[in-house]
N, C-alpha and C positions, 0 to 999 in steps of 0.2 A: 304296746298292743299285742294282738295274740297271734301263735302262727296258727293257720287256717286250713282247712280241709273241705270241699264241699260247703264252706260257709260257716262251718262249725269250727269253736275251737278245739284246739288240741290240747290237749291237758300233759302234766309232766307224764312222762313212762319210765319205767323202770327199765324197761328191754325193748328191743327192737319187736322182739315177738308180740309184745302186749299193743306196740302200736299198731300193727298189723291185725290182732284181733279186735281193735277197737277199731278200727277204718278197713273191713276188709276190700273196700273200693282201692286202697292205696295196694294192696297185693294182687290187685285183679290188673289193675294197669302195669305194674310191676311187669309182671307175668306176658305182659302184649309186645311191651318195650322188649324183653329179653326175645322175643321171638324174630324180632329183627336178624338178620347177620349183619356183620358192620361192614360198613363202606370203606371204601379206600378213599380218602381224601386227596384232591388236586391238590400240590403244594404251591398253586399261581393264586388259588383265592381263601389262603389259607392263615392264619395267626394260629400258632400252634404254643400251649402254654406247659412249660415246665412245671414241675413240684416247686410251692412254695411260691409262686407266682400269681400275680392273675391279671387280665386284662380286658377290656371294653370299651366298648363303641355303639354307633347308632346305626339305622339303615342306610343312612347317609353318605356311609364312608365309602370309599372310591376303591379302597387297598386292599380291605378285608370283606370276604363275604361268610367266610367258616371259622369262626373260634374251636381249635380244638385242644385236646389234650389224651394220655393215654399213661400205659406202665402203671395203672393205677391197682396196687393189691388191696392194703390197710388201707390206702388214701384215698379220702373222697373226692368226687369231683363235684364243684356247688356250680349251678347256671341260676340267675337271676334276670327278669328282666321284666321290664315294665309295658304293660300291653300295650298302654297308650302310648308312649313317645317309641319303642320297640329298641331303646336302650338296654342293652345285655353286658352282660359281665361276667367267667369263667373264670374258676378259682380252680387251682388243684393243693390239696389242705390235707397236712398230714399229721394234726395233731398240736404239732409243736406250739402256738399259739393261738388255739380256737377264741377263744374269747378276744382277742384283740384282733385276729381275721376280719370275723363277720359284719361287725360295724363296716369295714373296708368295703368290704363287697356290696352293704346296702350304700354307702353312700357313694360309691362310682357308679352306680345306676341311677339312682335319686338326683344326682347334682347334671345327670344329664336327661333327666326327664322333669325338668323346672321352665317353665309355670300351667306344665300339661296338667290339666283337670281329670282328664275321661283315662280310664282303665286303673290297671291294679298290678301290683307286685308278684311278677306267679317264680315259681321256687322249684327248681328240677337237682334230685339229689341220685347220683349213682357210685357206689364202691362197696370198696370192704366183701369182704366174705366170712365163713365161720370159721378163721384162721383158732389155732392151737391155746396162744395168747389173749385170746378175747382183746386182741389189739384194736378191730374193724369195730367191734360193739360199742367198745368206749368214747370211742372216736366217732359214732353214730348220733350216743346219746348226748354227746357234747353239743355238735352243732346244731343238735333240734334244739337243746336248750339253750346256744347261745341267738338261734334263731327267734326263740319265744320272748325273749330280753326285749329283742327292737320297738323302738317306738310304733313303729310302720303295721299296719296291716299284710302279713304276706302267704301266700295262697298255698302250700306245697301241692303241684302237679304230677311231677314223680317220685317215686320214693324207693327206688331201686338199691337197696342198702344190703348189707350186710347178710343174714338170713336169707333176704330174695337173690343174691347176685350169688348163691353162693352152688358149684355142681361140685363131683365126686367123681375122680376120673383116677382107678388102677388103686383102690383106699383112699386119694390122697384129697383133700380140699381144695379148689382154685377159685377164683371168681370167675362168673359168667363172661360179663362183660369188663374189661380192662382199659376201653377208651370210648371218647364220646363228642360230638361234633356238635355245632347251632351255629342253623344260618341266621346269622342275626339281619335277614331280609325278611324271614318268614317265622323265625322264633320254633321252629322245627328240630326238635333236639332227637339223636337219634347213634348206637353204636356204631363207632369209625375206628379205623385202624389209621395208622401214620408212616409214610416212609421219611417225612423231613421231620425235622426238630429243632430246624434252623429258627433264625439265624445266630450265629454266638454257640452251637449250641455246647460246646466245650465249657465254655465261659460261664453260660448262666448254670449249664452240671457244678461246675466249682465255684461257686459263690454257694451255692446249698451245702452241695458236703462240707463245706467249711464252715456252717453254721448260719449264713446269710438267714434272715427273718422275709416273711411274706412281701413281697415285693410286687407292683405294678409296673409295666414292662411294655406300655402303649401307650403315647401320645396319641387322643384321637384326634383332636382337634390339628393336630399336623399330621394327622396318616404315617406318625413313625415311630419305630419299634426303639425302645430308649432301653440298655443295658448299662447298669451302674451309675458312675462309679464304684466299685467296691473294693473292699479290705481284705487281707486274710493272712497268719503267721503262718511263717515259712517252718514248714517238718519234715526233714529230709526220711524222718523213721519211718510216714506212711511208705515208702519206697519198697518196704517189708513187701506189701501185699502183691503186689508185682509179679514175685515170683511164687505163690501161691496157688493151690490148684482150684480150680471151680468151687468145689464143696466146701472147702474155707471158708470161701468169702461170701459161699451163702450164707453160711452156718454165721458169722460175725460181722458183715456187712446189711443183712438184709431184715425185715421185720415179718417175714413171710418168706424162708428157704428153697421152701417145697414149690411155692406157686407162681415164682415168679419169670417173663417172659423168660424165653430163648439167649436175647439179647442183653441178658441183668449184666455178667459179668465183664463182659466187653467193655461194657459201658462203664463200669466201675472202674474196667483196668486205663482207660483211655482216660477220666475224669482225672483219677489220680498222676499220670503220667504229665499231664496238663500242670497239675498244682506243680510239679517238679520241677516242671520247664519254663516254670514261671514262680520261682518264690515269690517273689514280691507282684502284686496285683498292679504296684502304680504302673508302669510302663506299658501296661494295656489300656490307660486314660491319660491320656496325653494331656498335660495344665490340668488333670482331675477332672476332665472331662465325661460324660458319657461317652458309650457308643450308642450311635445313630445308624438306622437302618431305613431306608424307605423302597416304595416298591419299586422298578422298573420295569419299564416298556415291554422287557419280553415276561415279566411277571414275579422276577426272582427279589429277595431281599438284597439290595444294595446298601455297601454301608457309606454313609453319605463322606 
């Protein structure tokens, strides 16, 4: 079935721009959304989603009230959620396997809003900007098209992409907005900033840089944050990058040099230092176990 706009469908596009002149409602809300400033998210009522990740829940849950995510330049962030049962789901999607993503994300909302009748599938999309590479376009037009595949009816509410998210600051391109929050009590999606990226949050950075595939990362029905098991070959070479200066590792670590946070390189140097200090993944899954995390009492992830 078809992705949906106002009730209409959405026909293939060639370009972000053309979608935009065919829906200019979709660049009007666009436009509203970015007028926001972002919030700073509590990290007591918080699920905060990595690249390559995504997680979900219903209004239900006891643990999470804000699904968020952020650091996003080329990367899209996808929110889904079903009005009737008010099952959400947060993806941060960076390309790497769009097509086999999107099913994901429709069916961890669908399989948690069974045998709800009343409402519909609505579809909140923000990232990318008008990077050098036409990295953000590609990656645009992928996910509307993988989104148009679904069997489902599904509504797009925002459409904060690429072209819209995109400002000019000193010549250089950045995106608007970089993160993005939904209380999945109220389905209120809205730019937020993040100071945790817990829990794990070393662990789940290296399971991506090393190639890890899109991953779910929430038990809802147990309120608990599930990391791994995972793999990964031991390369003592990345060690290289270590002593490298900023502009380096932007220029060959990153898909967006120029635009990305404050905090890009830090994080790279701390991810990889990680993989060092841990060749081998097994010993951080004890019998190949996950890690478990659930909330406690004063609010923090505990790991079980």
């Amino acid at each position: 079935m078809p992705l949906l706009t106002q009730n209409k469908r959405i026909e293939r596009v060639n370009s972000v721009a053309e979608l935009f002149s065919k829906s200019p409602h979709l660049k009007e809300s666009a436009k509203q959304f970015l007028s926001s400033s972002p919030e700073s998210v509590d990290p007591k009522q918080l699920l905060y989603v990595q690249q390559r990740e995504f997680a979900s829940t219903t209004p239900a849950d006891n643990s999470v009230s804000i699904l968020g995510s952020d650091d996003a330049t080329t990367c899209h962030l996808v929110m889904l959620r079903h009005t009737g049962s008010g099952a959400t789901c947060l993806a941060h999607c960076d390309g790497s396997s769009t097509w086999t993503e999107v099913p994901l994300i429709v069916n961890a909302v669908t399989s948690k809003s069974n045998p709800v009748k009343e409402g519909r599938l609505e579809l909140h999309l923000v990232g990318g900007f008008d990077d050098d590479r036409k990295t953000s376009h590609s990656l645009s037009l992928s996910i509307l098209a993988a989104f148009q595949k679904q069997k489902e009816d599904i509504h797009l509410e925002t459409c904060c992409i690429t072209d819209m998210n995109d400002v000019i600051t000193e010549g250089i391109h950045r995106p608007v907005v970089y993160g993005i929050g939904v209380n999945v009590k109220t389905g209120h999606v809205f730019p937020a900033s993040f100071e945790y990226r817990g829990p794990a949050e070393e662990l789940r950075s290296a399971r991506t840089f090393s190639g890890g595939q899109m991953v779910e990362v929430y038990d809802s029905s147990r309120e608990l944050v599930k990391i791994g098991p995972c793999r990964w070959t031991p390369n003592n070479d990345m060690g290289f990058w270590l002593s490298q200066d900023d502009e380096t590792i932007l220029q060959f670590l990153s898909t967006s040099p120029y635009a990305e946070p404050p905090h890009f390189v830090q994080h790279i140097k701390s991810t990889i230092q990680f993989l060092l200090d841990h060749p081998s993944a097994d010993g951080l899954f004890p019998g190949g176990q996950p890690q478990l995390y659930r909330r406690s009492e004063e609010g923090h992830w505990k790991r079980v």
